[in-house]
Backbone of each chain as ProteinMPNN parsed JSONL, in Angstrom:
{"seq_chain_A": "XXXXXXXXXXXXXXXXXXXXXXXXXXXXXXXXXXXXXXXXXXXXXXXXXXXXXXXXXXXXXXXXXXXXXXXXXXXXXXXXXXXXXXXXXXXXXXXXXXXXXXXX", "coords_chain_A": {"N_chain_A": [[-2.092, 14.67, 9.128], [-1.082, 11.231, 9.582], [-2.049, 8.198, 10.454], [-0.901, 5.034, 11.141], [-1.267, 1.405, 10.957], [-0.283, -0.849, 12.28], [-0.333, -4.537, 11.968], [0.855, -7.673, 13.727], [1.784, -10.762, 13.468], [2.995, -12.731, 15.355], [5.25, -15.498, 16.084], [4.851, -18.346, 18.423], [7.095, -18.837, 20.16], [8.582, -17.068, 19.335], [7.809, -14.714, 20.968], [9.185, -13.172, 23.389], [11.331, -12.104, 22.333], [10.239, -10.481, 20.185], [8.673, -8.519, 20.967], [11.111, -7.379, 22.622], [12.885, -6.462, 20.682], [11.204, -5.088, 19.63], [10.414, -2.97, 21.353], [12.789, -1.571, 21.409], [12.67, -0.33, 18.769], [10.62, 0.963, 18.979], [11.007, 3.016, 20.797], [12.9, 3.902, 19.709], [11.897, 5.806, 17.343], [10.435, 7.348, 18.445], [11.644, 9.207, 18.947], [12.241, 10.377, 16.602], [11.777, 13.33, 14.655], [9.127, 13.808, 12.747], [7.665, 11.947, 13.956], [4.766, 11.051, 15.94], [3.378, 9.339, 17.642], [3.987, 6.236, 18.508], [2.792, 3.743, 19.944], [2.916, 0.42, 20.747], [1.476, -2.782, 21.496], [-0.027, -5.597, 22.478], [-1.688, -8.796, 21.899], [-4.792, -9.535, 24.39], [-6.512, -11.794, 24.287], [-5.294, -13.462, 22.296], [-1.868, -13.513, 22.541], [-0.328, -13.579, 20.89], [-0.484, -11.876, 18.896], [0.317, -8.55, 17.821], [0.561, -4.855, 17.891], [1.381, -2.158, 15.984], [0.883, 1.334, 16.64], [1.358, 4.114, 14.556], [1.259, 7.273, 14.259], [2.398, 10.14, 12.013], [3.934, 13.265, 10.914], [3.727, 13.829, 8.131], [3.917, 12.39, 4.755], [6.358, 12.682, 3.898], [7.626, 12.304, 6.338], [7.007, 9.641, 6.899], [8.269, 8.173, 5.039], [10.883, 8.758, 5.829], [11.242, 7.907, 8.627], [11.388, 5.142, 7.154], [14.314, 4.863, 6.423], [15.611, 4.973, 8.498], [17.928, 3.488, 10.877], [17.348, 2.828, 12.87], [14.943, 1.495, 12.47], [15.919, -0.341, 9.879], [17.167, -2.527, 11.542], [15.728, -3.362, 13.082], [13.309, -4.683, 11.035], [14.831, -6.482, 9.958], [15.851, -7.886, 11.938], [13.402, -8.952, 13.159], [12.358, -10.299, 11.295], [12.249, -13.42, 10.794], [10.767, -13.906, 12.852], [8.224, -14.144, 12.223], [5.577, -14.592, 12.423], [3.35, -14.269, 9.457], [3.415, -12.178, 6.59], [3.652, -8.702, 7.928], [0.502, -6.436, 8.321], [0.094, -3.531, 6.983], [-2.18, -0.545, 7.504], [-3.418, 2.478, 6.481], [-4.938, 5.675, 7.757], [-6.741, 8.883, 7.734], [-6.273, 11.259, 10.344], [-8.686, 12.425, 12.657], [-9.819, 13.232, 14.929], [-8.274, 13.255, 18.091], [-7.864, 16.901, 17.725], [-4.886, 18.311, 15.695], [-2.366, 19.136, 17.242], [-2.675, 18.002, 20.028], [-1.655, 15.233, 19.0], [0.889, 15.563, 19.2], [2.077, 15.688, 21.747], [3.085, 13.38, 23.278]], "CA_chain_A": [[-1.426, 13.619, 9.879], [-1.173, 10.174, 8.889], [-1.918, 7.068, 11.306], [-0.4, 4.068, 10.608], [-1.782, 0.763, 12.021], [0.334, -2.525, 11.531], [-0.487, -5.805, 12.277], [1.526, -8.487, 13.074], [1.698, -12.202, 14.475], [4.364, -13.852, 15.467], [5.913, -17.463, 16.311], [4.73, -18.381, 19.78], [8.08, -18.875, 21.147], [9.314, -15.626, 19.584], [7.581, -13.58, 21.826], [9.814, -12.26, 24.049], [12.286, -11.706, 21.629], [10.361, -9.676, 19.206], [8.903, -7.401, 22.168], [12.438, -6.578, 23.034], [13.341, -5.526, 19.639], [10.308, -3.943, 19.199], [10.345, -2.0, 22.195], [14.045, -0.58, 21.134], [12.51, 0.386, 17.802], [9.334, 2.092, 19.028], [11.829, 4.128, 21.818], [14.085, 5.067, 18.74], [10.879, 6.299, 16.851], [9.825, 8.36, 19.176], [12.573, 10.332, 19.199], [12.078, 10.852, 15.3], [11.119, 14.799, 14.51], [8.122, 13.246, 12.407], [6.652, 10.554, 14.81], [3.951, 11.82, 16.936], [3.688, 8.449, 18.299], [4.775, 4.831, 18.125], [2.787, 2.743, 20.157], [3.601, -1.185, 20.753], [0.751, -3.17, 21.881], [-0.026, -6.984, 22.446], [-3.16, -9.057, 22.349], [-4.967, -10.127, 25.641], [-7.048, -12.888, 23.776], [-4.212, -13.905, 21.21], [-0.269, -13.066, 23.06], [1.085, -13.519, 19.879], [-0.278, -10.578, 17.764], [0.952, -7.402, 18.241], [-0.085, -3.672, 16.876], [2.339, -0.316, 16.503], [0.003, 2.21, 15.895], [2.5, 4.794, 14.238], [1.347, 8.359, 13.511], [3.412, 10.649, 11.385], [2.711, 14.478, 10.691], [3.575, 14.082, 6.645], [4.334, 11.606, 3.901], [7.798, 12.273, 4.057], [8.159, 11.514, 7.512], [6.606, 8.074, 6.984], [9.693, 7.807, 4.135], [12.34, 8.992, 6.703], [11.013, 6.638, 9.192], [11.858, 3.705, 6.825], [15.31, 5.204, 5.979], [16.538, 5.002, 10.02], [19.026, 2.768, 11.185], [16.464, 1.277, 13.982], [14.119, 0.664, 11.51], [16.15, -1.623, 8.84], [17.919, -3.246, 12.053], [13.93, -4.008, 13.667], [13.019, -5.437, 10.138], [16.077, -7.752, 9.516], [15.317, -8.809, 13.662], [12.064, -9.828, 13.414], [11.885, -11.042, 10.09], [12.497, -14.401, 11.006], [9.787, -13.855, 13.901], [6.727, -13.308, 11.689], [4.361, -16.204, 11.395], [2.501, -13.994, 8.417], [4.053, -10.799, 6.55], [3.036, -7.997, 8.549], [-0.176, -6.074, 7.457], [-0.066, -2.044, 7.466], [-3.448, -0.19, 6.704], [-3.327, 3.756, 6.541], [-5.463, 6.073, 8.294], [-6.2, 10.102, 8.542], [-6.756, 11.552, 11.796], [-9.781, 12.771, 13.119], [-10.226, 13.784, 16.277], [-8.33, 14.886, 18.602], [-7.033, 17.97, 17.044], [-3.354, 17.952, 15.253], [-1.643, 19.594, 18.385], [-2.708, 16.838, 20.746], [-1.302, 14.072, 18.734], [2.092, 15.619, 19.376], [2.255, 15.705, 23.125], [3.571, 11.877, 24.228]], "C_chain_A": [[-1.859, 12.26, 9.37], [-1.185, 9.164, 9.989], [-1.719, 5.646, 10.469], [-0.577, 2.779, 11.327], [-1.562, -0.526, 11.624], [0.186, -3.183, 12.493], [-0.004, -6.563, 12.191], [1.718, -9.835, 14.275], [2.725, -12.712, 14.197], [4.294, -15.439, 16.176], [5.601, -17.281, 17.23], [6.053, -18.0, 20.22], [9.006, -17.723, 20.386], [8.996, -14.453, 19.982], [8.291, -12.633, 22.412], [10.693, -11.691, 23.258], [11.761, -10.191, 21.027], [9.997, -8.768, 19.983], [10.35, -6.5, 22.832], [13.127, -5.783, 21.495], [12.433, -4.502, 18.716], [10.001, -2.661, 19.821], [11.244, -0.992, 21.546], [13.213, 0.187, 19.692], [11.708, 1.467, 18.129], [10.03, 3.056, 20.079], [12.672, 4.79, 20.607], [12.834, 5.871, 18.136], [10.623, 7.176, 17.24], [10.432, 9.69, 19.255], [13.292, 10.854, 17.853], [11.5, 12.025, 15.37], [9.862, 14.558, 13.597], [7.356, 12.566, 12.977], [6.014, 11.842, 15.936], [3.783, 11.227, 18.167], [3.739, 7.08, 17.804], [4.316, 3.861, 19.251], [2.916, 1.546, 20.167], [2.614, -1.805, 21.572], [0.195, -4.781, 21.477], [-1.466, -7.433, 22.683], [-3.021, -9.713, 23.555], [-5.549, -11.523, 25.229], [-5.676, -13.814, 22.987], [-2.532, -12.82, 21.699], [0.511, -12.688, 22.306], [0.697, -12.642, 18.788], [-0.177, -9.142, 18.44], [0.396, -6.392, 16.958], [1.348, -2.513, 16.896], [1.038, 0.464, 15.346], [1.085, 3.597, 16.103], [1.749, 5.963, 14.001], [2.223, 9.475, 13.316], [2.404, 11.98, 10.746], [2.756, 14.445, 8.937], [4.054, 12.522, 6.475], [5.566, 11.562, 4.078], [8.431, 11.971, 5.339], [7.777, 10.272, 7.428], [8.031, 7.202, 6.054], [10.501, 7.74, 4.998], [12.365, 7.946, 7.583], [12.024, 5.374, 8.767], [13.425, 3.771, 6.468], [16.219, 5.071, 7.62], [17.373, 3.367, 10.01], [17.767, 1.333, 12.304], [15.56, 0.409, 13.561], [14.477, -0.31, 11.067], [16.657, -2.292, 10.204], [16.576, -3.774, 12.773], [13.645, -4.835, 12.708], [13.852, -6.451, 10.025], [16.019, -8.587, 10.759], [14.419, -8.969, 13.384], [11.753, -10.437, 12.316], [11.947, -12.364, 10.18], [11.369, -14.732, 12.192], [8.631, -14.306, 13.413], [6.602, -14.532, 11.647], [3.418, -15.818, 10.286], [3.683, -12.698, 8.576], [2.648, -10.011, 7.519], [2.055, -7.196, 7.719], [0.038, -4.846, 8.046], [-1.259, -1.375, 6.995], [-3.538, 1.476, 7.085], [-4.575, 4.674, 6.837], [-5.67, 7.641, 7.971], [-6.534, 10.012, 9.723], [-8.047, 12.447, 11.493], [-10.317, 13.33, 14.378], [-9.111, 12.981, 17.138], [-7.503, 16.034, 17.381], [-5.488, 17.949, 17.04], [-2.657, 17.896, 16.787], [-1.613, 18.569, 19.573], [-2.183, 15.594, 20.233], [0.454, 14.336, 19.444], [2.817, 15.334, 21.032], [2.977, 14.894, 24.162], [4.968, 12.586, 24.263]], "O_chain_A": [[-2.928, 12.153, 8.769], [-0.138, 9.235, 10.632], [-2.275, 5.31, 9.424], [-0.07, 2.817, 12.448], [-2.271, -1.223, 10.897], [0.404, -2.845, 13.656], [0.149, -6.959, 11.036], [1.765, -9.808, 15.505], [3.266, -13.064, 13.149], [3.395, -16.162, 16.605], [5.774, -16.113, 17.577], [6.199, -16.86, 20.661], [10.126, -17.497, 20.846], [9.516, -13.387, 19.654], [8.18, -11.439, 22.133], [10.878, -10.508, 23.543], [12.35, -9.119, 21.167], [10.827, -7.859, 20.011], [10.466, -5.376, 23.32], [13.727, -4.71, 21.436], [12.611, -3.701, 17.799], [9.553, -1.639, 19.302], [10.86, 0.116, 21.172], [13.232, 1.417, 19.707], [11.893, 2.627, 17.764], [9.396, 4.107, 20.17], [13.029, 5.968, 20.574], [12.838, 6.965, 18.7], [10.493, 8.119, 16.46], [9.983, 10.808, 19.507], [14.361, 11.458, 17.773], [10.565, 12.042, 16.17], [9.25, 15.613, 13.761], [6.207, 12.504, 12.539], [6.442, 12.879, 16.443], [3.865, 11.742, 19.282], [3.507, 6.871, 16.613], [5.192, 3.1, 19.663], [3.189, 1.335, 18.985], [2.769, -1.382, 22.718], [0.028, -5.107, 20.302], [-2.291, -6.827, 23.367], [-2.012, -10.272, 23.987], [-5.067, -12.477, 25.839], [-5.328, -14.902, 23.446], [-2.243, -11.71, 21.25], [1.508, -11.973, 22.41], [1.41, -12.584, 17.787], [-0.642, -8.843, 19.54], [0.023, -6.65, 15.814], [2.082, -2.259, 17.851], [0.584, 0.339, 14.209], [1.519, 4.052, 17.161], [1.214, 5.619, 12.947], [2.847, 9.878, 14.298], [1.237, 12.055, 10.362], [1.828, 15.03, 8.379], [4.402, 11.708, 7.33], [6.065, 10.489, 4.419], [9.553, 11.477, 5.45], [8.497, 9.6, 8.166], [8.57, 6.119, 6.284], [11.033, 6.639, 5.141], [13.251, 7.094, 7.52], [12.916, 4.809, 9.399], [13.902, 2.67, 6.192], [17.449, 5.098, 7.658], [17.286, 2.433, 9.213], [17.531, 0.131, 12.421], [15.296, -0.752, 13.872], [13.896, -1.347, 11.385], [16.461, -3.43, 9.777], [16.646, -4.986, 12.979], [13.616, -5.993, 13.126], [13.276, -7.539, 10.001], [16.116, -9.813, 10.707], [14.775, -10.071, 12.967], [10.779, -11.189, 12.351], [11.449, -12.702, 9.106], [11.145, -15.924, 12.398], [7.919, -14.928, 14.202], [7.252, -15.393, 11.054], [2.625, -16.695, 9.943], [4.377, -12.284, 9.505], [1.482, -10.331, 7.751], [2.353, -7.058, 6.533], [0.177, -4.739, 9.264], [-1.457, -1.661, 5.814], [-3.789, 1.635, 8.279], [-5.463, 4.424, 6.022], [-4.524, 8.075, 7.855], [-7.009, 9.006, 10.249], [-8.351, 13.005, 10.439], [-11.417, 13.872, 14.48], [-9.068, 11.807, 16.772], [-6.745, 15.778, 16.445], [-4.832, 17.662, 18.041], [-2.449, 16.847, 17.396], [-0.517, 18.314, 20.072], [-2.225, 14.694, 21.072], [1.079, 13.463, 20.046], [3.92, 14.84, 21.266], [3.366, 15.213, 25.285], [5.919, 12.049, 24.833]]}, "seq_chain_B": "XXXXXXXXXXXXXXXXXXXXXXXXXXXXXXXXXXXXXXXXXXXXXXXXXXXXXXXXXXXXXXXXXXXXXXXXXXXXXXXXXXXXXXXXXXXXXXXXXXXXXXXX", "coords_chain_B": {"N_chain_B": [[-2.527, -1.001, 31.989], [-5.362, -0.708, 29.6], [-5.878, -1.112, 26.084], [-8.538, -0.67, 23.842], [-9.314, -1.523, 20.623], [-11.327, -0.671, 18.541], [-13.111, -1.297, 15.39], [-15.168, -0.226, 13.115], [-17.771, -0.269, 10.415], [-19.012, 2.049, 8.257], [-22.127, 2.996, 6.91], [-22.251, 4.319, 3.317], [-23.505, 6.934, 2.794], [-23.488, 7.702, 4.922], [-21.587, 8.623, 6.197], [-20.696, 11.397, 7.215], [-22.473, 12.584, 8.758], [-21.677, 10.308, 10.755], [-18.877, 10.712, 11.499], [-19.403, 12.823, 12.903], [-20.912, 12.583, 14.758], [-19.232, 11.087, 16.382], [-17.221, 12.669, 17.085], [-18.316, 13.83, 18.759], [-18.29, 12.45, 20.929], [-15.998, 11.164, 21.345], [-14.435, 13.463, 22.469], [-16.188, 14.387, 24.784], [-15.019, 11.427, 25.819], [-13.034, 11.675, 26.115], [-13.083, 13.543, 28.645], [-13.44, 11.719, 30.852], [-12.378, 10.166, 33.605], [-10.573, 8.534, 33.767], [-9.973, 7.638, 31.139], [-6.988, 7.437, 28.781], [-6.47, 7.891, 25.963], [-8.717, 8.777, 23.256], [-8.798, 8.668, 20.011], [-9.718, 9.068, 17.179], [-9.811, 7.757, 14.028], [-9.832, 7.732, 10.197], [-10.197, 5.357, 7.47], [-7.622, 5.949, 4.801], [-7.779, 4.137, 2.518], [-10.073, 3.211, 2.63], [-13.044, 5.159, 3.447], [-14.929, 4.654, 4.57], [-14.63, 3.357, 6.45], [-13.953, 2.986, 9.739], [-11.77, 3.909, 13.366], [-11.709, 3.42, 16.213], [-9.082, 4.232, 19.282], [-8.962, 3.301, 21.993], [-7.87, 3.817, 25.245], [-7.708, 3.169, 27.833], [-7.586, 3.215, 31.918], [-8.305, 1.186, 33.665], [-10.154, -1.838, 34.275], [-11.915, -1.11, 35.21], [-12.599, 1.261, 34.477], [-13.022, 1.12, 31.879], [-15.768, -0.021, 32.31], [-17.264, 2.115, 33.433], [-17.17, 3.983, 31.444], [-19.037, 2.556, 29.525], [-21.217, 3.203, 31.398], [-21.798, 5.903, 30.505], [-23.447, 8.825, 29.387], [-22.982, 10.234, 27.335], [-21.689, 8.056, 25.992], [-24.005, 6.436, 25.317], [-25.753, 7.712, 24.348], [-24.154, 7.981, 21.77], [-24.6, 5.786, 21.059], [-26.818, 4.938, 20.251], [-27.501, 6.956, 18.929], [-25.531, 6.476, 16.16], [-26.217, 3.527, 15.428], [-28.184, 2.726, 13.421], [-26.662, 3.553, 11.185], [-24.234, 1.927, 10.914], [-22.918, -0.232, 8.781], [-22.377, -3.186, 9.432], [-22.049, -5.063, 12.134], [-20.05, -3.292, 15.007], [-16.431, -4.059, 15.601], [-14.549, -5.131, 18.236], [-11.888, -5.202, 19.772], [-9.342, -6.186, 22.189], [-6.224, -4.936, 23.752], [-2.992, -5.511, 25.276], [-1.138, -2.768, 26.459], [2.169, -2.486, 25.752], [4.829, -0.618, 25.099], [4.564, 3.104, 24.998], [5.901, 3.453, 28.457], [3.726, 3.658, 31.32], [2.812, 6.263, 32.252], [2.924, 7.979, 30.043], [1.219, 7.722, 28.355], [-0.847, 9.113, 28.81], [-0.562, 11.942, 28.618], [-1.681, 13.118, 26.853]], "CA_chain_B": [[-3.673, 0.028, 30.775], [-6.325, -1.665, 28.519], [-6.27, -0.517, 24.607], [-9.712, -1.647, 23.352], [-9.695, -1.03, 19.12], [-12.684, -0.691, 17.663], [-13.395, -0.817, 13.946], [-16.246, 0.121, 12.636], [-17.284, -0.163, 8.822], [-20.13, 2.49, 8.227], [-22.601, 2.882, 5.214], [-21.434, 5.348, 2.505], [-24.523, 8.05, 3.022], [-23.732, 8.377, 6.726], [-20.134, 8.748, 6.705], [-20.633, 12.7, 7.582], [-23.366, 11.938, 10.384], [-21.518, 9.67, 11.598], [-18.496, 11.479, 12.006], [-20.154, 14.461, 14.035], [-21.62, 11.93, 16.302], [-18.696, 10.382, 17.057], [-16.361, 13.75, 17.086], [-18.656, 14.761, 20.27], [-18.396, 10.662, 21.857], [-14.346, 11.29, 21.403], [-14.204, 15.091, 23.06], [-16.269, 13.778, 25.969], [-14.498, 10.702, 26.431], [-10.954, 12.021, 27.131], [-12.455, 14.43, 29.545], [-13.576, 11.072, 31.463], [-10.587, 10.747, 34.225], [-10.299, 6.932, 33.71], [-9.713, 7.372, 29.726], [-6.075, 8.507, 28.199], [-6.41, 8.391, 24.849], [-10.081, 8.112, 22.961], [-8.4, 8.702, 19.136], [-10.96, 8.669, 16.101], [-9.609, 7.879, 12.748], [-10.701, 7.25, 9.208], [-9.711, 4.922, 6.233], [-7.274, 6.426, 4.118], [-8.16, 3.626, 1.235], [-11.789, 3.115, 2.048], [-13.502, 6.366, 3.912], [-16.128, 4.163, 5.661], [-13.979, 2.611, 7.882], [-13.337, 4.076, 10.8], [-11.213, 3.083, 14.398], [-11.249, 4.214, 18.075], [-8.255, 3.88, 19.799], [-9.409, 3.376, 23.796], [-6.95, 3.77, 26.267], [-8.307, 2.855, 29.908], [-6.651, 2.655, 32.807], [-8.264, -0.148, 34.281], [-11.254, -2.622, 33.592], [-13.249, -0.518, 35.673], [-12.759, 2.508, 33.567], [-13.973, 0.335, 30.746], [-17.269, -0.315, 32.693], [-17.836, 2.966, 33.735], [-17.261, 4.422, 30.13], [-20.111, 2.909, 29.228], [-22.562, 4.124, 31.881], [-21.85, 7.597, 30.607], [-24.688, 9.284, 29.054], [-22.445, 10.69, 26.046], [-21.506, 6.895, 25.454], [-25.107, 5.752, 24.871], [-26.258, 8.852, 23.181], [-23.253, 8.182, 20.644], [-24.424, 4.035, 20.607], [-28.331, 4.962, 19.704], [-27.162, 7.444, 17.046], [-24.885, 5.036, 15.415], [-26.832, 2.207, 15.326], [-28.285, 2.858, 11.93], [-25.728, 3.63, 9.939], [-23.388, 1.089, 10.747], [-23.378, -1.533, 7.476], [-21.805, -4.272, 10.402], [-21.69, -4.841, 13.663], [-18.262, -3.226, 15.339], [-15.466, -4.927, 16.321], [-13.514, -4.742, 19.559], [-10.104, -6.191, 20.248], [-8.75, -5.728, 23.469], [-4.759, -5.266, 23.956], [-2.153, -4.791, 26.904], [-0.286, -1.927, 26.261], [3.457, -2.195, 25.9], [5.578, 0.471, 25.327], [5.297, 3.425, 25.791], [5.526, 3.788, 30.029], [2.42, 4.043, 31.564], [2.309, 7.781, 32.316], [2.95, 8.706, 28.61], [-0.462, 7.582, 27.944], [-1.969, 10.101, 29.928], [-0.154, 12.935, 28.361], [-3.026, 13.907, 25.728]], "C_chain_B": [[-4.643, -1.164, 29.683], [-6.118, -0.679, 26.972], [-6.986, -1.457, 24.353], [-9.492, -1.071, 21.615], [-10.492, -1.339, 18.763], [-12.876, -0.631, 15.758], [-14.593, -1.049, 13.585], [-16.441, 0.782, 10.939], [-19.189, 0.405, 8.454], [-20.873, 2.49, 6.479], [-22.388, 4.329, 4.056], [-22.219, 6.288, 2.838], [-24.283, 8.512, 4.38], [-22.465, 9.036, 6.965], [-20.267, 10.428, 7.361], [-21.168, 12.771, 8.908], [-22.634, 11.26, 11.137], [-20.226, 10.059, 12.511], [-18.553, 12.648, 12.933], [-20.33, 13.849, 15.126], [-20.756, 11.297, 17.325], [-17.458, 10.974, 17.586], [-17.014, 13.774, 18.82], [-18.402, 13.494, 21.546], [-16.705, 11.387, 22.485], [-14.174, 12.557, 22.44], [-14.37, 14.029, 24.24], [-15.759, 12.528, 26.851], [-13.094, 10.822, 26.883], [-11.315, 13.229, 28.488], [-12.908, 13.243, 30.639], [-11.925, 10.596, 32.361], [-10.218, 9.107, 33.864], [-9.656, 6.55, 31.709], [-8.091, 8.328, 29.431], [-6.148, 8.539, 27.02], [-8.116, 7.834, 23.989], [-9.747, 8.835, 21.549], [-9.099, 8.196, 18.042], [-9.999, 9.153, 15.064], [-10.131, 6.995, 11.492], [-9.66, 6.517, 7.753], [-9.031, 5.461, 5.19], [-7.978, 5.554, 2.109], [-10.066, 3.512, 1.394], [-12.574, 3.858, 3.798], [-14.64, 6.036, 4.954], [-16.053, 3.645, 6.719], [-13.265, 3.308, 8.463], [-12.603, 2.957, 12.152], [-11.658, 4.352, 15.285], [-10.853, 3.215, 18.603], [-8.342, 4.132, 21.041], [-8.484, 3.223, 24.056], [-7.244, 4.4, 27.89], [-6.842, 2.632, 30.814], [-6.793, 1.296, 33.362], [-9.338, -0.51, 33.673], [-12.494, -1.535, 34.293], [-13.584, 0.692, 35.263], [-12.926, 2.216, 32.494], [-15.276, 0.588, 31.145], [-17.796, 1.503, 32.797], [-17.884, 4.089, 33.135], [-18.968, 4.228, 29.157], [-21.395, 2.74, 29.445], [-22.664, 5.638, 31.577], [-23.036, 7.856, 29.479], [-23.75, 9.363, 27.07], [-21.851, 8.86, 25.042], [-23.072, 6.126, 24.539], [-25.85, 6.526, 24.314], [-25.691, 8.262, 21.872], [-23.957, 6.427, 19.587], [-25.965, 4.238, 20.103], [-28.204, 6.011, 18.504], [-26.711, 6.878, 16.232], [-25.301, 3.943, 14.935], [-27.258, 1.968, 14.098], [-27.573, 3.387, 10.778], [-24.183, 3.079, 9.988], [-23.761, -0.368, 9.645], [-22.735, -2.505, 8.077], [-21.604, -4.095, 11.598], [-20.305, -4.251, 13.725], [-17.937, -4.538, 16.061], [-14.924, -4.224, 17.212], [-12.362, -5.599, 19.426], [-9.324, -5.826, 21.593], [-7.063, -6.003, 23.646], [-3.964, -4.732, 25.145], [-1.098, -3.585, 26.224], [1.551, -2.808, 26.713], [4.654, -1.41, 26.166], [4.341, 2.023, 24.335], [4.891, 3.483, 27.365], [4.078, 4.179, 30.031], [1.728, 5.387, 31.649], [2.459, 8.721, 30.89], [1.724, 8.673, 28.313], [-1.364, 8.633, 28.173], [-1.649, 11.313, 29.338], [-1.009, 14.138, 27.212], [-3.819, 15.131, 26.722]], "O_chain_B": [[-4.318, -2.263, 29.236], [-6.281, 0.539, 27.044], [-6.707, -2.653, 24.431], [-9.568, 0.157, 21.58], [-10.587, -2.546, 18.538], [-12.638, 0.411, 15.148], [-15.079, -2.166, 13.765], [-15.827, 1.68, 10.361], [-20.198, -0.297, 8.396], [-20.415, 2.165, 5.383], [-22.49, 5.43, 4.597], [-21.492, 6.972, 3.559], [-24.781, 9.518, 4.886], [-22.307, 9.898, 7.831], [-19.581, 10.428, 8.384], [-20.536, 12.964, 9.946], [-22.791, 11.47, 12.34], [-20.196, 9.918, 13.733], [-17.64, 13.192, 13.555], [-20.054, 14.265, 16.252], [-21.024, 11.004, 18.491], [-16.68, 10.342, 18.3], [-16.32, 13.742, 19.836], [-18.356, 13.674, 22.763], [-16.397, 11.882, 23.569], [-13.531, 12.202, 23.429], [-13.551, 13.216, 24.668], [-15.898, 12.421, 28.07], [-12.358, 10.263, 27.697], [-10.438, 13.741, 29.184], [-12.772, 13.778, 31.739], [-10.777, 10.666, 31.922], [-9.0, 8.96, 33.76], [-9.122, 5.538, 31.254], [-7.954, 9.515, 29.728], [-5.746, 9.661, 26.71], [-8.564, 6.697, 24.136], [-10.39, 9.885, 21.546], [-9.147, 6.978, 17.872], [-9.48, 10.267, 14.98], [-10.682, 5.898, 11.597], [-8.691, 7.053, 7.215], [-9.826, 5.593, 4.26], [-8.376, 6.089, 1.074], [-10.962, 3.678, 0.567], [-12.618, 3.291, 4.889], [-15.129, 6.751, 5.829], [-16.842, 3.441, 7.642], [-12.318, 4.023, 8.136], [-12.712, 1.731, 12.152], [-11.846, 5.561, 15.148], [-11.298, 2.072, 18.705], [-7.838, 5.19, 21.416], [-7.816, 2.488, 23.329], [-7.097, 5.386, 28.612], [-5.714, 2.188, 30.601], [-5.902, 0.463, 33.534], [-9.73, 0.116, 32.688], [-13.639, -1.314, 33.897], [-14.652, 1.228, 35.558], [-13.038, 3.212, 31.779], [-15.974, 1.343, 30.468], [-18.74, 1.912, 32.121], [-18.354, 5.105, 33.645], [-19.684, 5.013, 28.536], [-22.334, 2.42, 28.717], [-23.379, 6.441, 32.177], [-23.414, 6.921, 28.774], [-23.962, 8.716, 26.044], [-21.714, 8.678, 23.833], [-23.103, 5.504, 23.477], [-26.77, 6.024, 23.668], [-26.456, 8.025, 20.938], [-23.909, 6.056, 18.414], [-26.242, 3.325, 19.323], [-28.708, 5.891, 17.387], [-27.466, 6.62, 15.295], [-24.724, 3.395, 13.996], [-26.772, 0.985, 13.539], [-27.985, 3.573, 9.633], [-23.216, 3.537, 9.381], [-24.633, -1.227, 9.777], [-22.194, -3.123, 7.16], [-21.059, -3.118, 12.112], [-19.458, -4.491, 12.864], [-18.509, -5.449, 16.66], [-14.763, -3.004, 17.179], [-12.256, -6.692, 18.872], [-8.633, -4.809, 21.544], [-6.643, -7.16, 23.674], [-4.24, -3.741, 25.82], [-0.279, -3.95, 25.38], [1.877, -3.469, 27.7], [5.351, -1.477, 27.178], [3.606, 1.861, 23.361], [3.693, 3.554, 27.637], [3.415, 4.768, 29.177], [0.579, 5.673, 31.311], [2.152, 9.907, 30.77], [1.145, 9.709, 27.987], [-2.475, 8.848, 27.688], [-2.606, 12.073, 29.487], [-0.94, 15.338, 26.945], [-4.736, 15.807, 26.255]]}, "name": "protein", "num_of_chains": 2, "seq": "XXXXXXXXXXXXXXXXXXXXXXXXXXXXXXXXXXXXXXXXXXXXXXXXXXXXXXXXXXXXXXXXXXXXXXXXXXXXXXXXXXXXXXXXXXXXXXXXXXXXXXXXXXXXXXXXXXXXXXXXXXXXXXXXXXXXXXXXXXXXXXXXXXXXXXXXXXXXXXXXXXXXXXXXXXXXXXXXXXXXXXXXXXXXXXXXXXXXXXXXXXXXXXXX"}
């Protein structure tokens, strides 16, 4: 399994925005046969950076991922959001065991 | 929900030790009723860096994480073979719903 853990800050005043089109993405995600899960998470110190911690059970689901419809239409929406490109930094898993990642 | 992320950037000789120690932290902390997800993973590009992905319900299932015995066992083993202090980051959960969290 592969965790996937992007970082990304946005424009103050495009907060709400990109939350709403980030939500829709991480609800389409979820309901990818590869995604295990697709959290969406905001800072309490700093409002305006945001995490999706993505894990995926193979490589080629991390491909398929980027090949969806909600995907390129999330990227082309928020691209105009970003106050820095977004950073992604790749992970394995470790604990808990595979079977529990799947469960959300 | 609170997500606290931790990263932690250990010294190359421990990485095995340190894993074990922190395999048994992780077990015991999801069977804590206040924790939904306590998710240990490792650096795909550099093997020393590790995360835990906390997921509290409230602040007070923060605090009372770490009066647990298996917490401060895990923080006096650790201690020497971390090559930097950890980091914390504290974030509000977004999506998904609150009771997904719990589903581990």
């Amino acid at each position: 399994m592969i965790a996937y853990l992007v970082s990304m800050d946005v424009k103050p005043d495009a907060i709400e925005a990109f939350k709403e089109a980030s939500i829709i993405n991480a609800r389409n995600s979820l309901d990818e046969p590869g995604i295990a899960r697709f959290d969406f998470i905001q800072g309490q110190e700093d409002p305006a950076r945001f995490m999706f911690i993505e894990v995926y059970g193979t490589e080629g689901d991390v491909l398929a991922h980027k090949e969806t419809d909600h995907y390129k239409i999330w990227r082309e929406t928020v691209a105009p959001m970003m106050a820095q490109p977004r950073k992604g930094v790749r992970y394995d898993v470790v604990h808990p065991e595979e079977q529990a990642w799947w469960s959300v």
